[in-house]
N, C-alpha and C positions, 0 to 999 in steps of 0.2 A: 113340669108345668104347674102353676099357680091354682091350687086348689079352691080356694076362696072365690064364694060368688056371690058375695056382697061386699062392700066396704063401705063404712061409714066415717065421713070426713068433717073435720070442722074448719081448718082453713088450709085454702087453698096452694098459699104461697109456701108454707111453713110445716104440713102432712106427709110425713114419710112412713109408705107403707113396702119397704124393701122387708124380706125375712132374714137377714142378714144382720147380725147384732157383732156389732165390733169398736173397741176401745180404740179412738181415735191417736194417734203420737202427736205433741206438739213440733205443730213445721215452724224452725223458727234460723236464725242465722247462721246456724251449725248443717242445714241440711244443703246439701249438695245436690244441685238440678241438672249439670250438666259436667257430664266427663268427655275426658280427652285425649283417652288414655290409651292404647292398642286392645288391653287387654276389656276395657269398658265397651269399646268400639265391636269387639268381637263378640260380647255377650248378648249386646244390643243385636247384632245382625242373628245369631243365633236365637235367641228366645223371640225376636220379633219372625222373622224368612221363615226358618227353616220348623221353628215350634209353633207360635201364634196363626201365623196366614194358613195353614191346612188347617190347622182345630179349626178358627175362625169358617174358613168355608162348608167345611162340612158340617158344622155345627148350622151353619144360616140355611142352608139347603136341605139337610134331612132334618133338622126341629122345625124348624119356620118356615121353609120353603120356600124361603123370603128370595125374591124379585123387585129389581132397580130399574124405577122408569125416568126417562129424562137425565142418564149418562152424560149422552152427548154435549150436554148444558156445559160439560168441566173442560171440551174442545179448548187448545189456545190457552189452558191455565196447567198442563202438565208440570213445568219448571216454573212455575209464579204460588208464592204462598198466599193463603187465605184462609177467613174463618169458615167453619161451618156448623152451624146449628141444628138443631134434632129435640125430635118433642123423646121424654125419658119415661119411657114403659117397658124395660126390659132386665132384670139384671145380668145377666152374662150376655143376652145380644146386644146389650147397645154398648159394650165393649166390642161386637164383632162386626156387627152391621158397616158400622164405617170403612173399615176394611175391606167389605165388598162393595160398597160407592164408589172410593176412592183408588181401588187397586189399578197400577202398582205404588203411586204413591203413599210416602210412608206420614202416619197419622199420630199426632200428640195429642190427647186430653186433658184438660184442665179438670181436676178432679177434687172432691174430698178426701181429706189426709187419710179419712177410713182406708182407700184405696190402695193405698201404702203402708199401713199398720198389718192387716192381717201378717200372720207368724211365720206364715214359708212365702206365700202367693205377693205379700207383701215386699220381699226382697227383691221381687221379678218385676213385678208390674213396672217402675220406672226404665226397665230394658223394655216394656211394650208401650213407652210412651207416658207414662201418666205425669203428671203437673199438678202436686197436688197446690191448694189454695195455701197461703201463708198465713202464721199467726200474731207475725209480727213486723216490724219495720225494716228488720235487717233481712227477713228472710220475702221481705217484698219485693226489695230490690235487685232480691236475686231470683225471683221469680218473673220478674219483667224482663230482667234480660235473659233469662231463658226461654221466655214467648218471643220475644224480638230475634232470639236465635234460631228458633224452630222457623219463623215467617221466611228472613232470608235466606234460610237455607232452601226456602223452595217447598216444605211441609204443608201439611193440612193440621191447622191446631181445631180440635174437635170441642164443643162445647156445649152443654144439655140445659138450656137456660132457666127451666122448670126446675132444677138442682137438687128435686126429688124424686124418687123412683113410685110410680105408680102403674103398678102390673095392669097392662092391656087396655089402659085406657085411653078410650077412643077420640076424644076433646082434644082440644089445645089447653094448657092450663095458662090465667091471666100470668105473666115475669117481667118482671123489672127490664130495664132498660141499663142495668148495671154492665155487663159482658160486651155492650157493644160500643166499649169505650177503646176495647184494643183496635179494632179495625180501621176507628176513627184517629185513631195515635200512629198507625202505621200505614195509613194509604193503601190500603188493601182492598181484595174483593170480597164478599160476604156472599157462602150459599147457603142453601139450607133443606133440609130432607125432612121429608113429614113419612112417620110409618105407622104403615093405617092395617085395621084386620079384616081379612077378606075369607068367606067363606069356604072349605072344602069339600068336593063332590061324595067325597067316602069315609070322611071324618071330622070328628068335632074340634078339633084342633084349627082353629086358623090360621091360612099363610101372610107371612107379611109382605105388602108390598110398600117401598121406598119410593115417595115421587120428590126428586130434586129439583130445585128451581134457584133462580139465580141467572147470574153477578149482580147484587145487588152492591151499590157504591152510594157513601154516604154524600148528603147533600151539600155542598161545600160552599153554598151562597149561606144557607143557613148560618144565624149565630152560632158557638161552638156548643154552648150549651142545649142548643135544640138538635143538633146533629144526632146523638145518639137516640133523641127520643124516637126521632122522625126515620129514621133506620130501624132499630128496632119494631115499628109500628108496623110497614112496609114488613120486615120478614114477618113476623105475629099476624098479620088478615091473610099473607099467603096462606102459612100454613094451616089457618084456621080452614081455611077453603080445602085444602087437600084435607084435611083430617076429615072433611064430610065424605071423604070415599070408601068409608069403614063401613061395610056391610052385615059383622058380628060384635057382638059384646060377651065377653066373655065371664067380665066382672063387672057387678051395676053397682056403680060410688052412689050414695044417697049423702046427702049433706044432712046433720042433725041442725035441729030448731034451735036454735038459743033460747036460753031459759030465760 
């Protein structure tokens, strides 16, 4: 758990307070998003089944204690892919969180290439799904058609639109309207999970609880360019609403003054 119990912030969009220090790899037309191999296929089902979803559970349940309200929302989209959003306050839960949302469907991330650099954890993570962002035009196009492959194949592409890690914070932080381009490209449904910190009867550790809400479907009278704003807007005042059901702070961000 996150020792630090202040943080001090100067912008919002662009503040990464992960403790995690990692030399990114350049993703570029050389990297490979999707295999198809036997032996790929096998690895994937193995580090995601049989190694990832037990860590992931037990890790949500005895750390966090974490609790999914409003499940049922995902009724009727079992075999249908879609996005889903999530405010980013966790570093190992909110690789696991989704997992328990979404279970049994199997979940991809659209991630920072950090995700995929680290030395060992780094060669694994793309069998649990990760997507990292590309650095360039060759490796973009192969990045879209790896989103576009994960969609119909019926997946949850998982995405933290704040795209910084800021431990326990209660808020919604303001994010661009950039991520919600793909849902608008692929006709999909759009959910999204707010996880808020709730107090414990016999310890200072808070549980989280996950409230989903959703199918949110972009507005399609709209011109195309307001589509994603106006989607975007709609999931960002949800969540802002759920994130008022946080009853603990565990770390209080103080913004500095400009000089």
């Amino acid at each position: 758990m996150d020792k630090r119990k202040i943080i001090y912030y100067s912008d919002e969009l662009n503040d990464e307070f992960s403790t995690a220090k990692i030399t990114p790899k350049r993703i570029d037309g050389k990297y490979v998003y999707c295999h198809s191999s036997l032996i790929k296929r096998f690895t994937h089902f193995f580090w995601y089944r049989i190694i990832f979803t037990p860590i992931a559970f037990f890790h949500s349940k005895l750390i966090h204690h974490h609790k999914t309200v409003g499940k049922e929302k995902l009724k009727g989209y079992e075999k249908t892919g879609y996005f889903m959003y999530g405010n980013h306050t966790q570093d190992i839960g909110d690789a696991f969180i989704p997992n328990m949302i979404n279970f049994p469907k199997t979940n991809h991330f659209i991630v920072h290439p950090n995700n995929v650099s680290m030395p060992l954890l780094g060669k694994i993570t793309p069998s649990l799904g990760a997507i990292p962002l590309p650095d360039d035009m060759d490796a973009y196009r192969n990045f879209i058609s790896a989103v576009e492959r994960r969609i119909k194949e019926g997946k949850c592409v998982v995405i933290y639109p704040e795209a910084h890690i800021w431990p326990y914070y209660t808020k919604i932080r303001n994010f661009p309207d950039t991520s919600f381009t793909y849902p608008i490209k692929y006709s999909c449904p759009v959910f999204c999970f707010t996880n808020t910190y709730q107090k414990r009867r016999f310890s200072k550790k808070p549980k989280i609880i996950s409230y989903i809400d959703g199918p949110f479907f972009a507005n399609e009278e709209l011109p195309m360019r307001s589509r994603k704003k106006e989607l975007r807007d709609r999931v960002y005042e949800c969540m802002t609403e759920r994130a008022k059901g946080s009853d603990t702070e565990q770390i209080t961000y103080i913004k500095r003054e400009e000089k």
